[in-house]
C-alpha positions as CSV (number, residue, x, y, z in Angstrom):
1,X,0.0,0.0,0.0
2,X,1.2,3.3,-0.8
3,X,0.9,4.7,2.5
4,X,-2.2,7.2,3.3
5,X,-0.3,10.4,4.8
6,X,-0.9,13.8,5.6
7,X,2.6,14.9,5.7
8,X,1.7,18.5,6.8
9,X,4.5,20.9,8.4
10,X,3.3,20.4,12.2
11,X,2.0,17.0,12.6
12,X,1.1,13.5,10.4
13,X,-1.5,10.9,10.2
14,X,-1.7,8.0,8.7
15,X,-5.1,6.3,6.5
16,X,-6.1,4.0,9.3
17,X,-5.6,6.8,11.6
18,X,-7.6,8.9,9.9
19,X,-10.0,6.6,8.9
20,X,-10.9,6.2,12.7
21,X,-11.1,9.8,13.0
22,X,-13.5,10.4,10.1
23,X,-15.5,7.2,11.0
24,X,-16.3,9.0,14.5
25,X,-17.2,12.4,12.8
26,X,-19.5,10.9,10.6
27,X,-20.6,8.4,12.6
28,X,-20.5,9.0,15.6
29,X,-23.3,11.4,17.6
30,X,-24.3,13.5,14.6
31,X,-24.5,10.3,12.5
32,X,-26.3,8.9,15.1
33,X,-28.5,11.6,14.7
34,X,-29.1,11.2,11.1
35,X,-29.7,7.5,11.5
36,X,-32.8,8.8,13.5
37,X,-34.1,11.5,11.8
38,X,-33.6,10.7,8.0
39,X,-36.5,8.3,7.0
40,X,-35.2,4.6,6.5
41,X,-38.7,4.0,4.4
42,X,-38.5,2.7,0.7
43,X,-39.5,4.8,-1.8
44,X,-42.6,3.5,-3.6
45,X,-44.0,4.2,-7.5
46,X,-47.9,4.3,-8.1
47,X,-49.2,5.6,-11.5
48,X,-51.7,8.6,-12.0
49,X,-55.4,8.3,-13.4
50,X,-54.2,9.9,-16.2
51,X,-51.3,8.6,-16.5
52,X,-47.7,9.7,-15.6
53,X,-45.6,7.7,-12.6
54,X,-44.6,9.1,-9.4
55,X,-42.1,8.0,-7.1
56,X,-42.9,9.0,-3.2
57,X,-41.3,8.7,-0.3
58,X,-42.7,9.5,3.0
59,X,-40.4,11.6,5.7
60,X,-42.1,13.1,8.9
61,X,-39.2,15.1,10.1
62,X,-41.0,18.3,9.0
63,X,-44.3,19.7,7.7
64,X,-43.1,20.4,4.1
65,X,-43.9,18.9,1.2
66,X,-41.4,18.0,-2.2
67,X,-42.9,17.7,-5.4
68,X,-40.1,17.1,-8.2
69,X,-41.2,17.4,-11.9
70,X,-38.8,15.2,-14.1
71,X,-39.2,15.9,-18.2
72,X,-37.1,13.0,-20.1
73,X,-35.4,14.5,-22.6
74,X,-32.7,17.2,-20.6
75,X,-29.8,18.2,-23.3
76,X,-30.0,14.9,-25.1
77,X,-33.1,16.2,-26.8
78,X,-31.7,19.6,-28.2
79,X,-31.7,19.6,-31.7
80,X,-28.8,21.0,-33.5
81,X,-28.1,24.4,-33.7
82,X,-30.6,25.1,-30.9
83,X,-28.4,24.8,-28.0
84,X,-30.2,26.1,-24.6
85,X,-33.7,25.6,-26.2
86,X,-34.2,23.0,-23.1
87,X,-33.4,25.2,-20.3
88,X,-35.4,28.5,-22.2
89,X,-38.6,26.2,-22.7
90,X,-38.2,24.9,-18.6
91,X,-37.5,28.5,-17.7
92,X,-40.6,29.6,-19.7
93,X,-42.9,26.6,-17.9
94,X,-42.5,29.0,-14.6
95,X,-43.1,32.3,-15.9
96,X,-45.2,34.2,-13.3
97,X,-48.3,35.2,-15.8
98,X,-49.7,38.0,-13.8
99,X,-49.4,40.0,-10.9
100,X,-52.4,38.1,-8.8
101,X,-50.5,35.0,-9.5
102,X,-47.4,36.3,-8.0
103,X,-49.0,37.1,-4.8
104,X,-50.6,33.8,-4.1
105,X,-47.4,32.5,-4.2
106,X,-46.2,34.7,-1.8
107,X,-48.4,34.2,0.5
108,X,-48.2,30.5,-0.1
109,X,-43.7,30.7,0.7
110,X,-44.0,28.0,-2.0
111,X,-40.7,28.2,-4.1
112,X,-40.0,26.6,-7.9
113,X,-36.5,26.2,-9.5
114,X,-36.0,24.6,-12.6
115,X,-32.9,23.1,-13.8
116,X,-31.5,21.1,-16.9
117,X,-29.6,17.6,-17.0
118,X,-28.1,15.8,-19.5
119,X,-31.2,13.5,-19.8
120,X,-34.1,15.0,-18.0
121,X,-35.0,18.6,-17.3
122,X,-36.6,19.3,-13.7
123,X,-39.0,21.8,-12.2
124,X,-38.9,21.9,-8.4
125,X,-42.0,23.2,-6.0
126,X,-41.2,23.1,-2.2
127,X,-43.9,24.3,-0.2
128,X,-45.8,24.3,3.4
129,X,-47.6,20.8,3.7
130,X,-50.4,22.5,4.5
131,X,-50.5,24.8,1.2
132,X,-49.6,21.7,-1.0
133,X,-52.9,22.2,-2.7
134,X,-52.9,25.6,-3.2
135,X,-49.4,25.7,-4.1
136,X,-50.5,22.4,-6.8
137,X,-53.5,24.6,-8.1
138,X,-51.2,27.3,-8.9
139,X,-47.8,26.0,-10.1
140,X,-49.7,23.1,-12.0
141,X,-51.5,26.1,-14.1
142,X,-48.4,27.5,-14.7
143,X,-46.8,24.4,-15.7
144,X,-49.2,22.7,-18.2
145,X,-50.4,26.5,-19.3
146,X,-47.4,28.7,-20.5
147,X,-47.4,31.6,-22.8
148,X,-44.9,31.5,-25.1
149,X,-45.1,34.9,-26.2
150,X,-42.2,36.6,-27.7
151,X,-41.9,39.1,-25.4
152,X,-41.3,36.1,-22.6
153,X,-39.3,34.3,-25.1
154,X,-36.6,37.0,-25.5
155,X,-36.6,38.0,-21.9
156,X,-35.5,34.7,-20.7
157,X,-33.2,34.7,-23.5
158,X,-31.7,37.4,-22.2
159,X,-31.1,36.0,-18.7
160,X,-29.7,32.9,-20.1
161,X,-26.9,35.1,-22.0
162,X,-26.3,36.5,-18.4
163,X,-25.9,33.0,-17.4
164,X,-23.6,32.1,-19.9
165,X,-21.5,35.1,-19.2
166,X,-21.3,33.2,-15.8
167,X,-20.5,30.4,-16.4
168,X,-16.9,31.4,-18.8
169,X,-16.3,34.0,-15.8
170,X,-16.1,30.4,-13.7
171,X,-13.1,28.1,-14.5
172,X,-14.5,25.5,-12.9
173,X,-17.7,25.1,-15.0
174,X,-15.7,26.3,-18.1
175,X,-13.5,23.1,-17.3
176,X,-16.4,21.1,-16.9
177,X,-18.2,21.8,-20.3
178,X,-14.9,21.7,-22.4
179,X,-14.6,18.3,-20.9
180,X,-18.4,17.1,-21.7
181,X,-18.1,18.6,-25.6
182,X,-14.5,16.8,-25.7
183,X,-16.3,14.0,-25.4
184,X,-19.9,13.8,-26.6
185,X,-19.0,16.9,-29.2
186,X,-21.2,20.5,-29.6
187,X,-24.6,18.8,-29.5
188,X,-26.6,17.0,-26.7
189,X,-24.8,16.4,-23.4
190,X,-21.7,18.7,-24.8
191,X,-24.1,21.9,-25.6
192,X,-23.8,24.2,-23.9
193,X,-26.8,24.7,-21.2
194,X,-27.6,27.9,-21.6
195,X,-27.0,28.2,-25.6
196,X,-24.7,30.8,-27.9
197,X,-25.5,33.8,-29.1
198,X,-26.2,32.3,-32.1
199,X,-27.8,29.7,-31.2
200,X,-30.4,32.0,-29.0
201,X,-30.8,33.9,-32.5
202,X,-31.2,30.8,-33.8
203,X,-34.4,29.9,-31.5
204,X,-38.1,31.0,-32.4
205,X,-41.1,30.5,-30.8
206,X,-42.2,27.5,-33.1
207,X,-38.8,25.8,-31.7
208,X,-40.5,26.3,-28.1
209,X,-43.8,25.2,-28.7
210,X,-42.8,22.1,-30.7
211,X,-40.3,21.4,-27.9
212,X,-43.1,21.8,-25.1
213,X,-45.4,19.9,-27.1
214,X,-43.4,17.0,-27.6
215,X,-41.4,16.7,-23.8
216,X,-44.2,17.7,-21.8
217,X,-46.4,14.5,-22.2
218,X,-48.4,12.2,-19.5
219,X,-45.7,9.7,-20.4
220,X,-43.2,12.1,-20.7
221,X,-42.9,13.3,-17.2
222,X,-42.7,11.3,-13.7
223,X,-43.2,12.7,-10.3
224,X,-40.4,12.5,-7.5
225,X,-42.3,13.7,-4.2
226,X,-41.3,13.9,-0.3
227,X,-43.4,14.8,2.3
228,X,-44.7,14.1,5.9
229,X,-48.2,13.9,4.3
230,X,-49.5,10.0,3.2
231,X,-49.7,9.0,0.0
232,X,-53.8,8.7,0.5
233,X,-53.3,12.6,0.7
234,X,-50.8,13.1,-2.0
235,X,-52.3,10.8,-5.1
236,X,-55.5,12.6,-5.4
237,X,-53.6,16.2,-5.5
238,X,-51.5,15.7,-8.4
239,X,-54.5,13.7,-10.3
240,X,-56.8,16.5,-9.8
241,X,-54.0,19.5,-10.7
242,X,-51.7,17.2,-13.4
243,X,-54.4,16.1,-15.7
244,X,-53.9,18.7,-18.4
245,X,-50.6,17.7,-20.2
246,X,-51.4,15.7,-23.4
247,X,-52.2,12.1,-23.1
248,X,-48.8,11.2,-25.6
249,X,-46.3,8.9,-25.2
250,X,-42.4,9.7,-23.9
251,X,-40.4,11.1,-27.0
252,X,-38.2,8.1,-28.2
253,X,-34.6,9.8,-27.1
254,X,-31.1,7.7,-27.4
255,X,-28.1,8.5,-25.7
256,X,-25.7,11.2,-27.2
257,X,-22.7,9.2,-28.9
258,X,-19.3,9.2,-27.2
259,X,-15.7,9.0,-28.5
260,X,-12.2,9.9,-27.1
261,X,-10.9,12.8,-28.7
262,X,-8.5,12.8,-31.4
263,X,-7.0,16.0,-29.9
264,X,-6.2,15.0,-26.2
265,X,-5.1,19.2,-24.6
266,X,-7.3,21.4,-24.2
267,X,-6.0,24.9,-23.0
268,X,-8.5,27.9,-22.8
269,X,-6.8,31.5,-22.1
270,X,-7.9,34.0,-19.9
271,X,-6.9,37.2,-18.3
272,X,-6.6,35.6,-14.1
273,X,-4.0,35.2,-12.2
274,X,-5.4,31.5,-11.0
275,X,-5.5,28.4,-13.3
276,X,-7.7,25.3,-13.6
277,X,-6.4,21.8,-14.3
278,X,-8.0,18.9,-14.9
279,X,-8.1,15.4,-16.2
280,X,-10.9,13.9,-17.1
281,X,-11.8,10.6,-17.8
282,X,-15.0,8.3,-19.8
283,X,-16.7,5.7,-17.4
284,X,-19.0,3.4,-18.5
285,X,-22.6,3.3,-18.3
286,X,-24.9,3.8,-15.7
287,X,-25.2,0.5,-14.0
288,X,-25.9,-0.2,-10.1
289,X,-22.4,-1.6,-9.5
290,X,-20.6,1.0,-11.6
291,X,-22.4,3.5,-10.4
292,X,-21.5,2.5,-7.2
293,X,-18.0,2.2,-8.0
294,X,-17.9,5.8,-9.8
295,X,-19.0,7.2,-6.6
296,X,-16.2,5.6,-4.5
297,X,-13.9,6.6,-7.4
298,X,-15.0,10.4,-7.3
299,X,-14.7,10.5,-3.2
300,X,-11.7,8.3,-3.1
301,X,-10.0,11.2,-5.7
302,X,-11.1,14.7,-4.5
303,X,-13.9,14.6,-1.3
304,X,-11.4,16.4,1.4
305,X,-8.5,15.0,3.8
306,X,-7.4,11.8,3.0
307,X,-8.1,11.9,-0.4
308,X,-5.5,11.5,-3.1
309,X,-5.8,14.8,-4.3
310,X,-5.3,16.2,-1.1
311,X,-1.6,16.3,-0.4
312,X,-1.3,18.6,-3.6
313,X,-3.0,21.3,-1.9
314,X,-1.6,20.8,2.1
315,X,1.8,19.4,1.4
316,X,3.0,20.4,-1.6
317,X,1.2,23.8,-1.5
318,X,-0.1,23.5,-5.2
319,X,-3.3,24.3,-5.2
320,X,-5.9,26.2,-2.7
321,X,-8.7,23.9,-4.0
322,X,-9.0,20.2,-5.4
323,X,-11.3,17.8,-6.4
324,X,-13.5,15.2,-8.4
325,X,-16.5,15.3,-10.0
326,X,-18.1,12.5,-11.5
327,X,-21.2,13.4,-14.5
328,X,-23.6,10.2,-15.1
329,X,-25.6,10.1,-18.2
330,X,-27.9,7.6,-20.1
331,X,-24.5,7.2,-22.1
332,X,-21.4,7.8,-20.3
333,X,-20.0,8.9,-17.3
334,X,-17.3,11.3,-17.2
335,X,-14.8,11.3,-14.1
336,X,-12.6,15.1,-13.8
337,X,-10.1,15.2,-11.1
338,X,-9.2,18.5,-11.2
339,X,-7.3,21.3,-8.9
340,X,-7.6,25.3,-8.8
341,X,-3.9,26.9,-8.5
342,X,-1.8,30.1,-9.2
343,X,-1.0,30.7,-12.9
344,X,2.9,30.3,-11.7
345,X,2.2,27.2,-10.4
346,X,0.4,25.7,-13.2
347,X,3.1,23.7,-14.9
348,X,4.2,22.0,-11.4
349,X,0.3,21.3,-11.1
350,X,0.0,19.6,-14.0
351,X,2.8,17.6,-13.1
352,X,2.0,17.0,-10.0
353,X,-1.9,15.8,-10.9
354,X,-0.5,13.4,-13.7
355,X,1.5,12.0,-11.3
356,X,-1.1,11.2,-8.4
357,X,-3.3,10.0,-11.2
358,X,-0.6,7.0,-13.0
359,X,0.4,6.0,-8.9
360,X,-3.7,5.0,-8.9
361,X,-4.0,3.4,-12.0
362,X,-0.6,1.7,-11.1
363,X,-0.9,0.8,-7.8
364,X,-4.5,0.5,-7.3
365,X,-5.9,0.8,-4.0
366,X,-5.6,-1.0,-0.7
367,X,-7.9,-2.6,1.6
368,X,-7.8,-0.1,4.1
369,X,-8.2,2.9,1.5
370,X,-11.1,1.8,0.3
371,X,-12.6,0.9,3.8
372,X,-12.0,4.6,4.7
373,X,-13.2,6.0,1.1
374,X,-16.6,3.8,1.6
375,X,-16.7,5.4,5.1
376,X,-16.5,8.7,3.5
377,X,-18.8,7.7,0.3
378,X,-21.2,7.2,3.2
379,X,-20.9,10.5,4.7
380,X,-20.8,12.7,1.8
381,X,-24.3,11.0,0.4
382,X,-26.3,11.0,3.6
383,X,-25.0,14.3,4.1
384,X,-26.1,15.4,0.2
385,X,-30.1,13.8,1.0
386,X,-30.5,15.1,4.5
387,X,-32.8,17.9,3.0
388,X,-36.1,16.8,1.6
389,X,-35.4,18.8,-1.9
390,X,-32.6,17.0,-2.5
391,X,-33.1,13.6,-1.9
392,X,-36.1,13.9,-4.0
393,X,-33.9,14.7,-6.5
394,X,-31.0,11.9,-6.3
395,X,-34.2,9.0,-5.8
396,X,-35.6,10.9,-9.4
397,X,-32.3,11.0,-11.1
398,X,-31.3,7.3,-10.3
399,X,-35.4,6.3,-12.0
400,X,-33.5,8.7,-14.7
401,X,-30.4,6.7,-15.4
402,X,-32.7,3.1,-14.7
403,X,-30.3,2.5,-11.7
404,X,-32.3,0.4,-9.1
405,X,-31.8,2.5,-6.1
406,X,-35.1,3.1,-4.0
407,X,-33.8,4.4,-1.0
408,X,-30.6,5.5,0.8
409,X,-30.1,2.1,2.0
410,X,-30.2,0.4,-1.8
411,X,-27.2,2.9,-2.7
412,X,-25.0,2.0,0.5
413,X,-25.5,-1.6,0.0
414,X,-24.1,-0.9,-3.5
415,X,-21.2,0.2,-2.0
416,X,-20.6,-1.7,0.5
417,X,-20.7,-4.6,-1.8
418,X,-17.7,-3.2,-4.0
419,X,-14.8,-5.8,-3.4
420,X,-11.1,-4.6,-3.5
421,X,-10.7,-6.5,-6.7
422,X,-13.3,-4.9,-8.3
423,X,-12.3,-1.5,-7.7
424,X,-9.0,-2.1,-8.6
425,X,-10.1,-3.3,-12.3
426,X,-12.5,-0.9,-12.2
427,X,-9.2,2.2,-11.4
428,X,-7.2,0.0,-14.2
429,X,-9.7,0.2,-16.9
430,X,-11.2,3.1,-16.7
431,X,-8.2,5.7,-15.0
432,X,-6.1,5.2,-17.8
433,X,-3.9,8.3,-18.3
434,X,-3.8,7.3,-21.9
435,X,-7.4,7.4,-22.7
436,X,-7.5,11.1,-20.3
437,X,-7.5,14.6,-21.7
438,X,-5.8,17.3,-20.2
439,X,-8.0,20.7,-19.8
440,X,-6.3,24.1,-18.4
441,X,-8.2,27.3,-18.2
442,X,-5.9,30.1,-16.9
443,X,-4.4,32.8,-17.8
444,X,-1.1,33.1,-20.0
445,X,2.7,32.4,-18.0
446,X,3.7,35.4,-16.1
447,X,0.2,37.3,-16.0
């Protein structure tokens, strides 16, 4: 084993160290608080009247209610040339149509988000259990009756280009899409989310309408809902106020196609004195072990002390942030390890990141390491699912990707099934430095 140490400047510990440590953080009094307070129920699925699943789970640590809209379709159902047409169509779904409207959703405190994935698009109302109909009776009319004027139209258009203008103004993200057009190209899961300038142009309102009119289907859509309320309570809600979308079936939608780039460096200039590196990596499909194993991969890499990345940032003082991030799609997933340093330092990072990456795929891991990294894996999900809103979402996105996960407890048995040998092949196959690009985003040398 390549021995697990923080060699910082005062004092050293080793993995199993460590590990004990980290195992009485997150398990020990707050976990045991967790373990008593986050619901241990299975999820269940029960169809609409008129059609349209929903997957509910019931959680009684607090009056509020979760109801999670999922639209199949997400960025893999972009045509070309029309980059950002799903988010701008979602966006449009929850345009406030008139002042009286507004104000019943004030009064209600009900909040909805939307947000677009690679294969599903999501609109998000959180509300007061006891204003879950009213909250339903408004957000449902909304929903299933947009206008699509071109007024509307351009004015979300032009909040998307504010977006965008974000998101290059963030190396991180910047990293993050170069590496998902890198390897699915310019259209579906590599377009960009919230479009071009051209492509915006490019959009009219018979794009949106067509687009609504062919996502936003009974079959189309499926309903990811938590809330202290029973199911006896919950059913006849969304039947009543989720009747209107038309009776069609789901769009037929295929994966976007994946290669390994031909060009294998990507380096995108810009006028900072910090730099991004990164190396990414393809993973297979979605499947409940490698899923599993893509997890532990991501948190064994980047999630905090102890991780492999983490001696580049406290002992060898290259980097003031580093981590992993692992993107699952219908296709492929996509692994980054990445780190945030000074422009001076970005040749040593580089280095320094290809290095910790071939000792992995070389050496594998040990025993212990991956006791501590399930440990962690552990943590880091029952931390991300605490909150109502967001475990909704993870139990919707695993339905997404057909992953057999119905509650908390399906996902950790998952990982604890992962066997040393299987992680190792797994690191072996699918770390390979060869089949890896290399993405900077930084300014130039000197600046």
């Amino acid at each position: 084993m390549k021995p697990m140490v923080l060699r910082g400047r005062r004092a050293g510990i080793t993995a199993a160290g460590l590990a004990v440590v980290l195992a009485f953080l997150f398990f020990g009094p707050w976990a045991f608080l967790l373990a008593n307070f986050l619901p241990n129920e299975k999820s269940e699925v029960f169809r609409l009247a008129a059609g349209g699943d929903v997957l509910y789970q019931k959680d009684p640590s607090s009056a509020m209610t979760i109801v999670e809209l999922f639209i199949r379709g997400g960025k893999s159902a972009v045509p070309a040339g029309k980059d950002g047409l799903a988010y701008l169509v979602t966006r449009l779904t929850l345009e406030i149509p008139d002042f009286s409207v507004a104000q019943d959703i004030m009064a209600q405190a009900t909040r909805m988000r939307v947000s677009v994935l690679e294969d599903c698009s999501v609109i998000s109302l959180e509300c007061l259990s006891e204003n879950l109909e009213d909250a339903l009776r408004v957000g449902s009319g909304i929903i299933q009756g947009p206008l699509f004027s071109g007024l509307r139209i351009d004015n979300v258009k032009r909040v998307m280009s504010l977006y965008a203008k974000a998101d290059e103004d963030d190396a991180v993200a910047t990293g993050h899409d170069t590496a998902m057009a890198a390897f699915f190209g310019r259209q579906g899961y590599g377009g960009p989310d919230y479009g071009t300038e051209a492509s915006l142009k490019a959009i009219d309102r018979k794009d949106v309408t067509s687009f609504y009119a062919r996502l936003f289907t009974r079959d189309g859509i499926f309903y990811s809902v938590c809330s202290n309320l029973d199911k006896e309570k919950i059913r006849p809600l969304l039947e009543k106020y989720f009747a209107k979308f038309a009776a069609a079936p789901a769009a037929g939608l295929s994966p976007t196609a994946s290669s390994l780039p031909k060009d294998r460096e990507f380096v995108i200039e810009k006028g900072t004195k910090q730099a991004y590196v990164a190396r990414a990596f393809m993973l297979p499909p979605a499947t409940p072990a490698d899923y599993a194993k893509g997890y532990l991969l991501e948190v064994l890499l980047g999630a905090g002390p102890g991780s492999r990345l983490w001696d580049l940032r406290v002992t060898e003082r290259l980097a003031y942030n580093v981590g992993a991030r692992t993107t699952w799609t219908k296709g492929n997933g996509v692994c980054e390890a990445y780190l945030e340093t000074e422009n001076q330092k970005k040749d040593k990072a580089v280095t320094a990141l290809e290095a910790v990456l071939k000792s992995l795929h070389g050496g594998g891991v040990t025993e212990d390491e991956l006791r501590m990294t399930k440990t962690l894996a552990r943590a880091q999900l029952l931390r991300s699912s605490e909150a109502k809103k967001y475990r909704a979402q993870i139990l919707g996105f695993w339905r997404v990707l057909g992953l057999a996960f119905d509650d908390l407890d399906g996902a950790f048995a998952r990982l604890d099934a992962v066997t040393l040998d299987e992680m190792n092949a797994f690191v072996r196959e699918f770390l390979d430095p060869a089949k890896s690009i290399l993405i900077i985003v930084g300014g130039k040398d000197g600046r």
